[in-house]
C-alpha positions in Angstrom: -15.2 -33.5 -10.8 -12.3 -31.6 -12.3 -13.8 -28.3 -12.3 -14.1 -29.0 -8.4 -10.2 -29.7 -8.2 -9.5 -26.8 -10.4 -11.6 -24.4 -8.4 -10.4 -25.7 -4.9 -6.5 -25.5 -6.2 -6.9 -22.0 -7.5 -8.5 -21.1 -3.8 -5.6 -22.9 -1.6 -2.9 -20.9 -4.2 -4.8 -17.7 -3.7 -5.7 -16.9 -7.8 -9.0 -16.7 -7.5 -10.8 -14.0 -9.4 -12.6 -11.3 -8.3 -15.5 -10.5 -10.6 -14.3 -8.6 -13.7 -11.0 -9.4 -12.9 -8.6 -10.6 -15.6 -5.5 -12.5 -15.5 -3.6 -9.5 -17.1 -5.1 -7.5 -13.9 -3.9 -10.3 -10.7 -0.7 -10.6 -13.0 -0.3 -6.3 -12.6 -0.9 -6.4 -9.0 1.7 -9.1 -8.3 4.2 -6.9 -9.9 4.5 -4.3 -7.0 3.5 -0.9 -6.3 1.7 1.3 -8.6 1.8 4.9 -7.1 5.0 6.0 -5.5 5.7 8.8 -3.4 8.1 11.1 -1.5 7.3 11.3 2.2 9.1 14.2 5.0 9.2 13.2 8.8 10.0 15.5 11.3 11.0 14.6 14.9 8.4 16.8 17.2 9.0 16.2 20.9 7.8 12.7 21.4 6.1 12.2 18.1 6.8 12.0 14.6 5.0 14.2 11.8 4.8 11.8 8.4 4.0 14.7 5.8 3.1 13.7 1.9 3.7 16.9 0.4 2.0 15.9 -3.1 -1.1 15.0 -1.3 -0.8 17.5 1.3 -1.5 14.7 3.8 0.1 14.4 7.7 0.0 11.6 10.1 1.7 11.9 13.2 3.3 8.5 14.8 5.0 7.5 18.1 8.0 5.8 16.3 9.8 6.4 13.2 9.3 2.8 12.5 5.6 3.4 11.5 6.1 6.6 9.7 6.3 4.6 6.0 3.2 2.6 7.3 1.3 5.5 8.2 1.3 7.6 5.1 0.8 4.2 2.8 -2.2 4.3 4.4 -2.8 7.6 4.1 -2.1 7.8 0.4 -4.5 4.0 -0.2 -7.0 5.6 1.9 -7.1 9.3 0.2 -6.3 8.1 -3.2 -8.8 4.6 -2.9 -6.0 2.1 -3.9 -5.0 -1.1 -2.2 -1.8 -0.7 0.4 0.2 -2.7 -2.0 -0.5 -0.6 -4.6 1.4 2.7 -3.0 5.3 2.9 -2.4 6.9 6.0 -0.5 10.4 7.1 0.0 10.9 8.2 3.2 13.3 11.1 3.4 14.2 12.7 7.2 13.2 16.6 7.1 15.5 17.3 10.5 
């Protein structure tokens, strides 16, 4: 019965494990960002171009306000990491 309680209060909390996964690892990935970056956007006409130089990656967005989500995802997807696992700073190349 108390295993039951146990594994029904990890679920509602969100700390269930993921097979292989120790408590060291969930404890790492509540601690932030892993893999941090420096990202260029350029104003062209009615688009922005999100450059990540390191990865020599470029995403072009509608509004500046997407530019640091577009190359997270960029980065997670190139470099197969988790979008909380990748941090850019954004820096305007106009």
């Amino acid at each position: 019965m108390f295993a039951g309680l146990r594994r029904w209060a990890r679920d509602r909390v969100g700390l269930r494990s993921r097979p292989g996964e120790t408590s060291t690892d969930r404890i790492l990935a509540q601690l932030g960002p892993t893999e941090e970056f420096d990202v260029t956007i350029e104003h062209d006409g009615r688009t922005w171009v999100v450059a990540v130089p390191d990865l020599e990656l470029v995403a072009r967005v509608e509004r500046r306000d997407d530019a640091e989500l577009a190359a997270r995802t960029a980065i997670a997807s190139e470099l197969g990491l988790r979008l909380d696992e990748v941090s850019v700073h954004v820096l305007d190349g106009d």
